[in-house]
N, C-alpha and C positions, 0 to 999 in steps of 0.2 A: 847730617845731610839727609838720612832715611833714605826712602825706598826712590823707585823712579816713579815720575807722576805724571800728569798726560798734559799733552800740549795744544789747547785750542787755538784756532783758528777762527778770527770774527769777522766777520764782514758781514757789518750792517751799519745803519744812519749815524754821526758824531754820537748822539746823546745817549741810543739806546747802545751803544760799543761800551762807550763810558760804564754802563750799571751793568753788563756786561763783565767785562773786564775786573771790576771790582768782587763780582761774584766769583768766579773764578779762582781771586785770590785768597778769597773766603774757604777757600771749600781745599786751597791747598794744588790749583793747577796754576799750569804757566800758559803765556797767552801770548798769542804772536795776531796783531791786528792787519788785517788788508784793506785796502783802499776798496771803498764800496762801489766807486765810480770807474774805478780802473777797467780797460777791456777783460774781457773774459779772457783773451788768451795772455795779459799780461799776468792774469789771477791764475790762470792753469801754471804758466812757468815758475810764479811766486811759492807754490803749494807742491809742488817737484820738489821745489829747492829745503822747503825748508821743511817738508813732511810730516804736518803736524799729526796728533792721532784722532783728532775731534776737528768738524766744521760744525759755526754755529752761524746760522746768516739767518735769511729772515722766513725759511721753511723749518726752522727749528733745528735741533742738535744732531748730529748725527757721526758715525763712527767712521774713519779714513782708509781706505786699504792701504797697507803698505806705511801706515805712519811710523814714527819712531818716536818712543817716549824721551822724556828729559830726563838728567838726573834731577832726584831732591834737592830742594832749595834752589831751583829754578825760577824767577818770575816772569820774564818776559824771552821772546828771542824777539829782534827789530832786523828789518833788511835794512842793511846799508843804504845810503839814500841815491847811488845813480852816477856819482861824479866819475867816476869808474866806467866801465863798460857793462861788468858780472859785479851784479850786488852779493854781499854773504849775509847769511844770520847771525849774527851775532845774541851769543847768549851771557844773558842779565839774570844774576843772582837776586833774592831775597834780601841776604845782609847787607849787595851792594842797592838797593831801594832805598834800605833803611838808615844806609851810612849818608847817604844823596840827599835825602829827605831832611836827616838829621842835621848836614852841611850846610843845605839849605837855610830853614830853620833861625838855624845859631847865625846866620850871616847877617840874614836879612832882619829879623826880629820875627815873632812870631804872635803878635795877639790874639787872645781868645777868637776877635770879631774876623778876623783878616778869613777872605773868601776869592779863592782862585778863577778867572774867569779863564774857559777853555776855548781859544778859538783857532789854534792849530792843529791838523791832522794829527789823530793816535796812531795812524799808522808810522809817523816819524816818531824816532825818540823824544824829538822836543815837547810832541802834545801827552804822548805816554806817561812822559816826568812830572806832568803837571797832575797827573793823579797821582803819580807814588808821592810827591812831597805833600798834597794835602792828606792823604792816606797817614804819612806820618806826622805832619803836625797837627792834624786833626782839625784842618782849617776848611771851611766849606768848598764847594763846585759848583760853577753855572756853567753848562757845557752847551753853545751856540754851536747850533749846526753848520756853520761855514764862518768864513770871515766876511764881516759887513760894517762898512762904515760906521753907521746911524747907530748900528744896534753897541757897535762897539764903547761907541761914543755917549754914549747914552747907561752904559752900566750901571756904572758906580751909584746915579742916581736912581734909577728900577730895578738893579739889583742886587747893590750895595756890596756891589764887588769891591776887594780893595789890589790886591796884585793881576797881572797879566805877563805872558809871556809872549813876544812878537818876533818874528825876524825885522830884519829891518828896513825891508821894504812896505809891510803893513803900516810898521811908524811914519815913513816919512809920506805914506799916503795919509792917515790920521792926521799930522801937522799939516797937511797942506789942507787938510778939510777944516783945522781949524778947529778939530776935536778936542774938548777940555782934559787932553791926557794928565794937569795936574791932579784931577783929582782921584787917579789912582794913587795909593799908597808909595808903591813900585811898581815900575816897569820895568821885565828882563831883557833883554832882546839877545838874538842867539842865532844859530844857525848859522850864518853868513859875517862879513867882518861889517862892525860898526860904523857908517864914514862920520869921521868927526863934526861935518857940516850940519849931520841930523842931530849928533846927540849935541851939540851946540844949541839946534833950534828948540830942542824938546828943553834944555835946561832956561834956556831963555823962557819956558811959556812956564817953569814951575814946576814941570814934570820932572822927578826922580827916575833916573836908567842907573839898572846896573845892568851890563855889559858881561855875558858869561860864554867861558868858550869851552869847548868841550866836544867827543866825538859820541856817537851811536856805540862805542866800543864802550865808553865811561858811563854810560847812565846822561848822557847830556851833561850841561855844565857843570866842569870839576876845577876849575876855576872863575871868582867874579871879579871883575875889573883887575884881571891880572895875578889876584890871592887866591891858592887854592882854598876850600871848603875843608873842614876839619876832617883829616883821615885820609887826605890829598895829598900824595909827594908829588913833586913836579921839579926835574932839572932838566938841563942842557946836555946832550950827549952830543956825538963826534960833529961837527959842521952844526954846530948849534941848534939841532934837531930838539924838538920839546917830548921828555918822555914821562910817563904818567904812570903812577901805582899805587893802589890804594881796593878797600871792599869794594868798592863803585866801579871796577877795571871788570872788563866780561870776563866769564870763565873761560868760553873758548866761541871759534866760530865755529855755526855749526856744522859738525858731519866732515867738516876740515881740517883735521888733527896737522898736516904740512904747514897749510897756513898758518894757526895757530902759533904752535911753535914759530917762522916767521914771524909774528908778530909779535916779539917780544926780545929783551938782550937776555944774552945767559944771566942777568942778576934779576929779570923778573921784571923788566921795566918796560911798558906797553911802546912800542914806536908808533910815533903822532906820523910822523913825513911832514911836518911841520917846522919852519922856522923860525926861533925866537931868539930875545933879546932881554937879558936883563934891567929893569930899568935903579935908577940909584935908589929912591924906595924900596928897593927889590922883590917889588913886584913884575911878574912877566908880559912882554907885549910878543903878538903874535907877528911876524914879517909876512912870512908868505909859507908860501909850500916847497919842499924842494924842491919838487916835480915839475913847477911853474916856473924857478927863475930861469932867463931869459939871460943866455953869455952871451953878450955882443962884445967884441975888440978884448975880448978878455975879463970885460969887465959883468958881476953880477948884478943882473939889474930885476929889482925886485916888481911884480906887474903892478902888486898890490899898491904900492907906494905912487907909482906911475897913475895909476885908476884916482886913489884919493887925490894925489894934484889936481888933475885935468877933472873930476868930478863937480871943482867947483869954479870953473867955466860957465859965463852965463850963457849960452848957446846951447850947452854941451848936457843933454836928458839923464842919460845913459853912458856909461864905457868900460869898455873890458880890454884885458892887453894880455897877447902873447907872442911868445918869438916866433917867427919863420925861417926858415935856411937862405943863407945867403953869403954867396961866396967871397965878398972880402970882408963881412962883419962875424963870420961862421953861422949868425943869428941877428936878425934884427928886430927893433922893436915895431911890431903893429897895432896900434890902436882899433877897434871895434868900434864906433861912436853910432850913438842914437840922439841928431841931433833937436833940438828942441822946435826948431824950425824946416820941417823938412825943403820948404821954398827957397830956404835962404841958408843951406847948412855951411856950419864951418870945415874951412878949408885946413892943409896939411901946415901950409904956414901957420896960419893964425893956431892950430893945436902948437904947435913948435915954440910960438914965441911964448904964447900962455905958460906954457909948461917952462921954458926956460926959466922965468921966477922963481919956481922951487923946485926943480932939479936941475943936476948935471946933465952936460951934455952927450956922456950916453945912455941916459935914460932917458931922452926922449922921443917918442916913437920916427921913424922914417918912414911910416905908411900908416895910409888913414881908408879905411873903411868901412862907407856910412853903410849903415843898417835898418829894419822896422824897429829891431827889438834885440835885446841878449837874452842868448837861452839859460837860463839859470834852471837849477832844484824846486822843488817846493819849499825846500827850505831858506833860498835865496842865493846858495851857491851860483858861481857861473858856474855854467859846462863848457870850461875850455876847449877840450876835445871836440867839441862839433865848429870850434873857430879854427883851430891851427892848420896852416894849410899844411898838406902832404909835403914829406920829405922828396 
């Protein structure tokens, strides 16, 4: 592991972070990226928390007071992405890069030619990932300064990108433009869960998705399409929680030895707070979160499952679902809807009867409230928490 080594702090444009970042690990530091656009004071609080020893932005290098070095064999720290209240740091090893990279790799295939196009945030794990895995399969980078349609749409042939990584709101804005996502290699898509509706549409037009899930604590996806990546354990612990171990697992959060410890079983096995389910392939499907499911009459009703029904509603833009207090269901379900017509939005009936198709009858919401928009992550998560009303 050696000595302790210093931990940069970048904050500047996607492209120049990018060569950045890569220098960095050249030289043997670890690298915690900030959002260049973010308020100044969400960049004060970010730079508290995780105390690097070096800022590098765009007046050049400069030393931190009061930082704290990393151990050796550190690469990255990433702030949890916000679903929460208090994001933490989380710290990313070197061996877990390369076990990621290498998982990677072996999954997907790896040709000489194959060329990563970057068009998610480095500040999230997901766009981070996408330099350690070309980093180790030695497969090239075009790093686009934001995400853009046209431009996105247009790679493969100006830039002879062959892989991308997307959440999965970027894709279904790309198939609705119509954008020739076949002629990427692969598509990953990540951060947020998959609705079957889009990678439906995307396999209809040619396009290759694989589907990875994974947290900011794993190095991003440590599983694809439900297979963990080689060097991946993954089972089922108590209420069918998904737990994760492997190089790719962070070493600790940072500066928070409690949590830390919390976050793991006495055998060393990271807790997802995740719900899964084995499937007869046996590979894993993700349900929900525990934290989300919603007890009405007793019964556990998953939101996630609720959201994919009613997502493919032809009215219905947008939907999010969680429970609220209610005194003779203890909890009931509510629908969030962004409807496609705001003139003519659908009512709590017509979501009721839709939804009765494919679910039971207590999974389907008893309260509908339309919206402009769902606050989600950047990475495409909801933010529940700014929906569930007060206890």
């Amino acid at each position: 592991m050696g000595s302790d080594a210093a931990l940069v702090a970048i904050i500047l444009p996607r492209p120049s972070a990018a060569a950045a970042v890569a220098a960095a690990w050249d030289a043997g530091e670890a690298v915690t990226v900030l959002d260049p656009a973010a308020p100044p004071a969400v960049r004060a609080r970010l730079l508290d928390l995780l105390r690097p020893t070096h800022l590098l932005d765009e007046d050049g290098r400069r030393d931190l007071p009061g930082g704290v070095a990393v151990a050796g064999g550190t690469a990255a720290v990433v702030a949890t992405s916000g679903t929460t209240a208090t994001p933490k740091g989380v710290e990313l090893t070197l061996s877990g890069l390369e076990a990621m990279g290498a998982g990677f790799a072996g999954a997907l295939g790896a040709p000489a030619a194959d060329r990563w196009l970057v068009c998610l945030p480095l500040h999230h794990v997901a766009g981070l990932a996408i330099l350690a895995r070309a980093r180790v399969s030695g497969a090239g980078l075009v790093v686009h300064a934001g995400f853009d349609i046209d431009a996105v749409a247009s790679s493969p042939a100006a830039e002879r990108t062959t892989l991308v990584s997307l959440v999965p709101t970027m894709l279904h804005r790309l198939l609705a433009a119509d954008a020739p996502m076949h002629t990427f290699r692969r598509i990953v898509t990540g951060g947020a869960p998959l609705p079957p509706a889009v990678r439906a549409r995307a396999t209809s037009a040619g396009a290759v998705v694989v589907d990875a899930y994974g947290l900011s604590e794993t190095w991003g996806g440590i599983m694809l399409d439900g297979v963990p990546i080689a060097g991946a354990g993954v089972m089922l612990g108590d209420q069918a929680e998904v737990l994760l171990r492997g190089p790719m697992v962070m070493r600790a959060y940072r500066l928070r030895p409690d949590e830390t410890v919390a976050a793991f079983t006495p055998h060393g096995w990271l807790r997802t707070g995740d719900v899964g389910v084995q499937d007869p392939d046996g590979s894993v499907r993700i349900v929900d979160r525990r934290k989300d499911l919603v007890i009405s009459g007793g019964v556990n009703v998953s939101p996630r499952a609720v959201e994919e029904a009613l997502a493919d509603h032809p009215e219905i833009d947008d939907v999010a679902v969680v429970g609220a207090p209610d005194e003779e269901w203890g909890e009931r379900v509510v629908a969030y809807v962004v409807p496609r017509d705001p003139r003519a939005p659908v009512t709590l009936a017509d979501v009721r009867a839709f939804g009765g198709e494919h679910l039971g009858a207590p999974h389907l919401p008893r309260e509908l409230v339309l919206v402009d928009t769902i606050p989600r992550t950047a990475g495409g998560k909801i933010l529940r928490r700014e929906l569930r009303a007060p206890a």
